[in-house]
C-alpha positions in Angstrom: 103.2 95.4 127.2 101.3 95.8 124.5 99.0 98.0 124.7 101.7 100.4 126.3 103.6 100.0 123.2 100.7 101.2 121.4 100.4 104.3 124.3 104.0 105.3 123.6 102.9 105.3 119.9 100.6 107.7 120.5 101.8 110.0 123.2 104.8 110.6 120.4 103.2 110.8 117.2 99.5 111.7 117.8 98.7 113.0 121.6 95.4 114.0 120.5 94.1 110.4 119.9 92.5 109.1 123.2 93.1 105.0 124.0 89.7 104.0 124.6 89.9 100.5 127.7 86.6 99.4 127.7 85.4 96.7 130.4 84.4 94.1 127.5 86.3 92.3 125.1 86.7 94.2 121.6 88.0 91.2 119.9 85.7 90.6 117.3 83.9 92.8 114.6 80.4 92.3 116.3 81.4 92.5 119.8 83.4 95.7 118.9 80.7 97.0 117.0 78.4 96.8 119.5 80.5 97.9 122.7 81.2 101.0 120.3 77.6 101.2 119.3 78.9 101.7 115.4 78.7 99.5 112.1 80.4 96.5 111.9 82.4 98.4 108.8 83.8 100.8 111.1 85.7 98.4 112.8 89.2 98.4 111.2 90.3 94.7 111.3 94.1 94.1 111.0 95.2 91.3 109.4 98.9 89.7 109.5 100.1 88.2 106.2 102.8 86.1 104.6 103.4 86.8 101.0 106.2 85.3 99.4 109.2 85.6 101.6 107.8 88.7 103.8 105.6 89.8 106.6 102.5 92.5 106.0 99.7 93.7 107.6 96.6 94.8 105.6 93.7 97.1 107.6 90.2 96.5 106.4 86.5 97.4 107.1 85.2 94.8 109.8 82.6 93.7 107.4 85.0 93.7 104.1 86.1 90.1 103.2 89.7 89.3 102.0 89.4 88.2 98.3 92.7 86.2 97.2 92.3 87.0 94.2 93.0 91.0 94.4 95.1 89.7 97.0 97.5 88.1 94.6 97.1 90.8 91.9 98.3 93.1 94.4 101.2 91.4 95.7 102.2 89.7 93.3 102.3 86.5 95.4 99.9 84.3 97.5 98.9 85.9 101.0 98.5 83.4 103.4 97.4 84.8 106.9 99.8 84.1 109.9 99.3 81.9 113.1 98.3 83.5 115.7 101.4 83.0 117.9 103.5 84.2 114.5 101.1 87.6 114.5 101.9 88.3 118.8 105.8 87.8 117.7 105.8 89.7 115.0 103.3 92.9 116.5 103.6 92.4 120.3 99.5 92.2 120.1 97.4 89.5 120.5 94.8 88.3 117.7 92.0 90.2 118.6 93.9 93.4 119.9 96.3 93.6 116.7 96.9 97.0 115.1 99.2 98.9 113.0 100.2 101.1 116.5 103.3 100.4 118.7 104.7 97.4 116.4 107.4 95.0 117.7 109.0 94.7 114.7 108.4 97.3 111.8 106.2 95.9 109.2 104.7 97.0 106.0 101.5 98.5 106.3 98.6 98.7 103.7 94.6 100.1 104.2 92.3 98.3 102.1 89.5 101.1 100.1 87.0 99.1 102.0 88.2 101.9 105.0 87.1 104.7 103.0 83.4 104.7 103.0 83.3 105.8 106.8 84.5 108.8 108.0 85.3 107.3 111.1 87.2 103.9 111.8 88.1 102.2 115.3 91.1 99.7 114.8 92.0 98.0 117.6 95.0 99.4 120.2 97.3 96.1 121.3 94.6 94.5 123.7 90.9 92.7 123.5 89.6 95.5 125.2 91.2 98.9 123.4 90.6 100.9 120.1 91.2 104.1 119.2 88.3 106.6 116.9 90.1 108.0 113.7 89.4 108.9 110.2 90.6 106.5 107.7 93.2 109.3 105.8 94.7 109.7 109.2 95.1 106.3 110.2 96.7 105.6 106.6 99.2 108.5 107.5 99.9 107.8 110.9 100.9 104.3 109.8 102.8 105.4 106.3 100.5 102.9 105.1 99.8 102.2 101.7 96.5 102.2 99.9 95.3 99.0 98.2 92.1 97.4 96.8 92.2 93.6 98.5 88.9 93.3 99.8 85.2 92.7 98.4 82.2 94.0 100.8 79.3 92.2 101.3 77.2 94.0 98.6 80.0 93.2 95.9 79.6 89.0 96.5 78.3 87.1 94.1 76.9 83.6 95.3 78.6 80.7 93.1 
């Protein structure tokens, strides 16, 4: 069901994207990475949050961490990520094939910078197995998702 939510999504509002199935699982930075033979940063990791009284999905570079502090600067709230049987009820994905594509229930969307320093990102497309190759600007539009600055990259960590 999923990822033919996230088909649909496509075949309406971008026909030109291609649904890449791959015969291994996708679901986590590295083994994306490497079944995609790209950097770890070009994986686009969607993340479900609660902040305050509402629902929101943030994308970020695979190897950008979440910082709560921008977080909270940003929305104004603590973000607390969701469960993961909250995140397949709210998407229609499962953790590890979540993305902003084909969406159960309409959500606000926002793209970390961290997305920006590739030309190319591959988010995931509803299943463990599934991404789709896009640049960041278009992902951001296809989405009408909102730019925000929520992440640190590994280079930007200090060690405390």
């Amino acid at each position: 069901m999923s990822l033919e939510s996230v088909r649909r999504f496509f075949a309406e509002k971008a026909p030109d994207i291609e649904v890449l199935e791959l015969e291994t699982s996708t679901a986590t930075v590295d083994l994306a990475a490497e079944a995609h033979g790209v950097e770890p940063g070009q994986i686009a990791k969607t993340l479900a949050f609660r902040v305050g009284d509402r629902q929101v999905l943030v994308i970020a570079s695979g190897d950008a961490r979440f910082d709560n502090r921008k977080m909270r600067q940003t929305f104004d709230n603590k973000a607390k990520m969701l469960d993961a049987e909250t995140v397949l009820a709210l998407t229609g994905h499962p953790v590890g094939g979540v993305c902003p594509f084909g969406l159960a229930t309409p959500l606000p969307i926002y793209c970390d910078q961290s997305l920006k320093a590739y030309d190319e990102v591959l988010p995931a497309a509803g299943a463990h197995h599934t991404a789709v190759r896009l640049c960041p600007e278009r992902l951001a539009t296809l989405v009408d998702a909102e730019w925000v600055d929520v992440c640190k990259l590994p280079e930007t960590e200090t060690r405390e």
